[in-house]
N, C-alpha and C positions, 0 to 999 in steps of 0.2 A: 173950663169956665162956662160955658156955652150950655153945655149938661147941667149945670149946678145952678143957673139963670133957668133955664126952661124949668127946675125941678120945681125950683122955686117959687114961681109964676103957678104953677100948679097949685103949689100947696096953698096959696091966696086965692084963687081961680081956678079949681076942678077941672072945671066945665069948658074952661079955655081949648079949641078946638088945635088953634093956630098952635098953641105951646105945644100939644100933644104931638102936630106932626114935627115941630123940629126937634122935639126928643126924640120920636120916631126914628130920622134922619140921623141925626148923630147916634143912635144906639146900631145903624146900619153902617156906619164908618167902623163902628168898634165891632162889627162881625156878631153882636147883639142880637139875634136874628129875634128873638122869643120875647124881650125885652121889646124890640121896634114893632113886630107883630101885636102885641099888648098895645101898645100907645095908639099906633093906627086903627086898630080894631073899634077902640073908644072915640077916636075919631072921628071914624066914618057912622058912630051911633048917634053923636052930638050933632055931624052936622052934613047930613045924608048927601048934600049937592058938593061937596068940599073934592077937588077933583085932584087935589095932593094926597090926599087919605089913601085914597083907592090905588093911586100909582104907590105909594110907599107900601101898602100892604102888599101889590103883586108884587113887587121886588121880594117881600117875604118870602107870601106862598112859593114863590118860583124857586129861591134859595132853599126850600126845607122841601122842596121837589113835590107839591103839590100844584100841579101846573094849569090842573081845570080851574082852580081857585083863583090863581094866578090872573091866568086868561080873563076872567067874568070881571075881575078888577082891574085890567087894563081896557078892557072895553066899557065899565063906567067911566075910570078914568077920562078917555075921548069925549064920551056924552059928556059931561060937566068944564070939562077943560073951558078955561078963559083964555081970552087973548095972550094974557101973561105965560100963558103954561105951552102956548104953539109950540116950541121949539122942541118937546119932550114926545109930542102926538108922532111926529113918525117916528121915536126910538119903541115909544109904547105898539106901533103899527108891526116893527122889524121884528120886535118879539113876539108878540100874539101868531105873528104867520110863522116864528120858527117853532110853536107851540100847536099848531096845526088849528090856529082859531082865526 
C-alpha cells in the first residue's frame, strides 16, 4: 500500500523529493536494491542538502559492494543530517570506519 501511495504521489509530483526517498526505502525492505538506487539517485539530484537521500543511496552502494561510493554518501549524509536524523549519524559513523573511511 505504502509502495502504490508513494508511486502515486510521484505520478502527480515528479519532483517530489520526499516520495522519492520513501519509495527508496520501501524498495530496500523488498531487497529492490537497483529499483531503491534509482529513487535515491533522483533524489539526491532534486534536492542536493536532503540528508536521507544520501544515507539510502550508501545503503545501496554498500549492498551492490561499491563501498567508496558508499562511504562519500554516508559522509554527506553526516554533513546534512538534521536534528531529526541524529540517531542514524553514529550507525552511518560505525560503517564508514568498517569501510576504512
Amino acid at each position: 500500500k505504502a509502495l502504490a501511495d508513494f508511486t502515486q504521489a510521484l505520478t502527480i509530483h515528479p519532483n517530489l523529493a520526499a516520495a522519492r526517498i520513501g519509495r527508496g526505502f520501501i524498495y530496500t525492505k523488498k531487497d529492490q536494491w537497483d529499483l531503491a538506487l534509482e529513487d535515491f539517485d533522483q533524489a539526491v539530484r532534486m534536492a542536493p542538502q536532503e540528508a536521507l537521500a544520501y544515507y539510502g543511496r550508501a545503503l545501496c552502494f554498500s549492498k551492490k559492494g561499491d563501498q567508496q561510493q558508499a562511504a562519500g554518501d554516508f559522509r554527506s549524509f553526516i554533513q546534512y543530517a538534521k536534528p531529526e536524523h541524529k540517531r542514524f549519524v553514529p550507525i552511518a559513523h560505525q560503517i564508514l570506519s568498517g569501510l576504512g573511511g
